[in-house]
N, C-alpha and C positions, 0 to 999 in steps of 0.2 A: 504494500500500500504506500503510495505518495502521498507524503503528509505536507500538507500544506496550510499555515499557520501568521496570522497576521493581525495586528493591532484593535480591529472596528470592535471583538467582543473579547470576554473571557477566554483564555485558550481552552477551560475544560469542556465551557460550550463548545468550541470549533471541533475538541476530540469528540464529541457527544455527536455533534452534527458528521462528522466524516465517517465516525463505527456506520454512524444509522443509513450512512448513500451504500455505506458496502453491503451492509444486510440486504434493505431494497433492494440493490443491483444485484443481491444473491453471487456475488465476493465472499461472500459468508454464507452459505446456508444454514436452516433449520436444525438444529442441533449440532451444527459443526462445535470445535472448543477452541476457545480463545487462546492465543498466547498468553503469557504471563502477563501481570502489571508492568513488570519488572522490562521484560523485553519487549513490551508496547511502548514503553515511555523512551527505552533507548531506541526504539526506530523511529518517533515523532520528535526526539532531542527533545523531552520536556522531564519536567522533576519528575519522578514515581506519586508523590502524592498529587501531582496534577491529574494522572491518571487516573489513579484510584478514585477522584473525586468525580472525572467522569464515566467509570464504570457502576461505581454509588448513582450518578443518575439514569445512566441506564438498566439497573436493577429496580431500580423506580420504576420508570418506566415498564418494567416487564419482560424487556427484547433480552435481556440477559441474566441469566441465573446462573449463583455459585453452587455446585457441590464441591459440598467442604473437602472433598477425601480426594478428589480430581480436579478440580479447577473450575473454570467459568466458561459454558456452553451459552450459544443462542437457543432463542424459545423455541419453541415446535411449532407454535402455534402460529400456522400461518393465513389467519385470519386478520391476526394483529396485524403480522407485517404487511399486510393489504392496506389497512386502514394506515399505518403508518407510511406508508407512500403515498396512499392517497392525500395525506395532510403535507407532506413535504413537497409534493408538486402544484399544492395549493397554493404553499406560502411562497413557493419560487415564481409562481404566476402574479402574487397579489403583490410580490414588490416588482417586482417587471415592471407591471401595470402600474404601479406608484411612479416608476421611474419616467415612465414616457408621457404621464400625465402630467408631472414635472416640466417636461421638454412642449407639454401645450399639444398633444397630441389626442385626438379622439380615437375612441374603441375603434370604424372602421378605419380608419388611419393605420393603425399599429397594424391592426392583420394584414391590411394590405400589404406596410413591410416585414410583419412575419411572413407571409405568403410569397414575399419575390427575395428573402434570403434562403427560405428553403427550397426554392425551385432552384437555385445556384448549388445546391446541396449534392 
């Protein structure tokens, strides 16, 4: 995984946010196991308790569970992770859409130039 980390929020949020694209994008499947803390934090260069604090919110969350005698698996449940992409390509739409409304552009506006960068695609 390419970790990719920068200033605008919390770094444990951006680890939060980057486990959660790889589960969605099924980088991780449904019970696959996690690396360590230990060797998650040395491959994003962050403290270990940076980490730990965002596997604590993903245990929150659900998408990840400790067994204590083995380590920390993704859920099974892959209902959740339905719904959990379905909120994450919400939120990637609804600041898009913040951003171009910024720029004064109307709803048919943007799709038109969503519609002629994707046809370059």
């Amino acid at each position: 995984m390419s970790w990719e980390l920068n200033t605008d929020k919390p770094v444990y949020l951006q680890l939060v946010d980057q486990i959660q694209a790889e589960i969605i994008s099924g980088n991780y499947k449904p019970g696959d196991k996690l690396p360590s803390v230990r060797d998650l934090a040395a491959q994003a260069t962050v403290n270990p308790n940076t980490m730990q604090r965002a596997m604590t919110e993903l245990e929150r969350d659900g998408l990840v569970y400790t067994n204590r005698t083995t380590g920390r698996f993704i859920t099974s449940d892959e209902d959740l992770i339905k719904q959990l992409k379905k909120q994450y390509i919400t939120r990637i739409i609804e600041e898009f859409l913040d951003r171009m409304k910024l720029l004064g552009l109307e709803l048919d506006e943007i799709i038109s130039y969503v519609n002629q960068v994707a046809e370059k695609k």
